[in-house]
N, C-alpha and C positions, 0 to 999 in steps of 0.2 A: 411553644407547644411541646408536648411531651414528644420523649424521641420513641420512635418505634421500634422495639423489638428484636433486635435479628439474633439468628444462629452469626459461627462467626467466620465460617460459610458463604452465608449469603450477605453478612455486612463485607467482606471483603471484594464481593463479588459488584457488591453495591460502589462501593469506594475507587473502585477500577471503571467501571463504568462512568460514575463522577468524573473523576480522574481526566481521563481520555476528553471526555466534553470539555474540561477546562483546559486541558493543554491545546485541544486542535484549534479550539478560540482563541488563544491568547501566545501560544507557543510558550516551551520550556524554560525560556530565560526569564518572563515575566509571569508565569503564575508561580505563588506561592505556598508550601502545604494551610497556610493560615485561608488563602483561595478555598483551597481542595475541599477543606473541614467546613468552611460556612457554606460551598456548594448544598456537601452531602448533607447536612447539618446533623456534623457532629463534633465535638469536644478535638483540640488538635492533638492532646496526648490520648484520645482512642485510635486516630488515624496512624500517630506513631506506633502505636500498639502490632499496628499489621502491615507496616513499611516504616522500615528505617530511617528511610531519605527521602526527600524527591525524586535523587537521580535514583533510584531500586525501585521505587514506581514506576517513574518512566520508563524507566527497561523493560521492569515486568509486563506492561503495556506493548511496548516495542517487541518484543519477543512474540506475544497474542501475537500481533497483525502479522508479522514474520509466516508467523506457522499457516495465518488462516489464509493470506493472500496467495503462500507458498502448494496451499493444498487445493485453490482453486485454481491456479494456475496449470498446476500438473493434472489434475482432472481434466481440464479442457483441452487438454494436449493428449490424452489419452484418446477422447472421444470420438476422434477423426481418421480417419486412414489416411490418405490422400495428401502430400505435401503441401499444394497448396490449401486444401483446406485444412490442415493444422497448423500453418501458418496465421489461418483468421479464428481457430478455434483457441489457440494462447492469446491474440489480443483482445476477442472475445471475453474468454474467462478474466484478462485483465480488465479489459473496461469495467465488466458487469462488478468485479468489486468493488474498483473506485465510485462508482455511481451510487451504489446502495450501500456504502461504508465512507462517505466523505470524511468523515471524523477520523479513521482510522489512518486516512492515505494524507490529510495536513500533520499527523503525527508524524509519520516518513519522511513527508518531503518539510518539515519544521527547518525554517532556513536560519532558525534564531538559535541550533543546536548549535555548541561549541564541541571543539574536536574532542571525542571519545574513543580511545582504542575501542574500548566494549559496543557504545554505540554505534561509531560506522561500521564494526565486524558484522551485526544485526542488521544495519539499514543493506550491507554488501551482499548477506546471503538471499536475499530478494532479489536484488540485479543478476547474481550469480545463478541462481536455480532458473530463471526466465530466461535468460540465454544460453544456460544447457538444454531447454525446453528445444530452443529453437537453433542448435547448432546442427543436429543431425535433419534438419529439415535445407539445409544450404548441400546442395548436391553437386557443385562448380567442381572442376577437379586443381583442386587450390591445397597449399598448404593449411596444417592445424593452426598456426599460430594468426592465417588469415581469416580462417572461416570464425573461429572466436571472437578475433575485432568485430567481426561482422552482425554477427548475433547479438555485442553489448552495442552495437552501434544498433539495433533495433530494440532495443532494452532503454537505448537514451531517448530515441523517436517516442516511444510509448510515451516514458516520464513526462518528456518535453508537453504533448498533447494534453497529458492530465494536468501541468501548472498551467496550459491554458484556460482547459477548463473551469479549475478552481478560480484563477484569475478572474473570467466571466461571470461567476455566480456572486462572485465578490464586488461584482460593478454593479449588482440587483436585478439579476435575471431573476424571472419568475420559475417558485421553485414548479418541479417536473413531479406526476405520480410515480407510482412503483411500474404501469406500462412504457409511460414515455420514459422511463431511466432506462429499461429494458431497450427500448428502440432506439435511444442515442447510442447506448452501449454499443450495440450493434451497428449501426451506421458508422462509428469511429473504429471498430476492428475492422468494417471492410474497408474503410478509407486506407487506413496505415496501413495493412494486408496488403491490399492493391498495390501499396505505394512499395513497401520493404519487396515483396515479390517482385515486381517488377525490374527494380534493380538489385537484385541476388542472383535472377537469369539472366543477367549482362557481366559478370563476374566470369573473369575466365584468372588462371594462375599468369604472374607476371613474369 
């Protein structure tokens, strides 16, 4: 069939969206730009045209989810007053991404990445920004160097939760609408909430 059209704009835009589908399916060590191009279906020296590499894709990809996971995170941290419930409104804004962005969050947690200075610098300023979210909400009268463990120690609890997740839809759970994504969302920020809250008030300095 004849190919369609694009500005080079909106084929780039197209080609990242491809992209991301086939890397969150198959992880980065086993798709190929040869993958990518009969995805999107297009020619592989058009896809060369607008990424150099694989790995300059998947960054540029990596970098997307960086910014957008990183801007709903800190919104939902905003939204709250109240410690504890800013504590459920970061896991909150965490859930509801992963649920309605699976694609974006098996890019993240892509266990098939080989060591990347650039890439773990990008996968780190996501754990990093989440536990600045949540470091001024740890009120114990504790050293800085402890309240920080403590905060990426609720930055691993989250992760940990979402590769279970994933995990389970990978066993063939029946997929979820856009409400029930919403409702799990929220049942798993107040799970973890509950649970990181609970022992943050038992924190006293050693």
């Amino acid at each position: 069939p004849r190919r369609l059209r694009l500005s080079a704009a909106s084929r780039r835009r197209q080609l990242l969206d491809v992209a991301l589908e086939t890397f969150a399916r198959s992880g980065l060590d086993a798709t190929t730009m040869d993958d990518i191009a009969h995805e999107a279906g297009v020619t592989k020296p058009l896809l060369y045209q607008h990424f150099k590499s694989k790995r300059a894709l998947f960054l540029e990809l990596l970098n997307e989810v960086v910014v957008r996971i990183i801007k709903a995170v800190t919104d939902a941290a905003e939204s709250a007053l109240e410690p504890r419930r800013q504590v459920e409104a970061v896991c909150s804004g965490y859930f509801r991404f992963v649920f309605h962005n699976e694609s974006a969050i098996r890019l993240l947690l892509d266990s098939t990445l080989p060591y990347d200075p650039e890439l773990a610098d990008a996968i780190r300023r996501v754990d990093d920004t989440i536990a600045i979210a949540v470091r001024p909400l740890i009120r114990a009268d504790i050293e800085p160097d402890h309240q920080r463990m403590l905060a990426a120690a609720v930055v691993g609890m989250s992760k940990g939760v979402t590769r279970d997740w994933l995990h389970t839809k990978a066993d063939g759970a029946a997929p979820l609408s856009g409400e029930q994504l919403d409702a799990e969302a929220e049942l798993l920020a107040r799970r973890v909430a509950e649970f990181a809250w609970t022992g943050l008030r038992m924190v006293h300095r050693d």
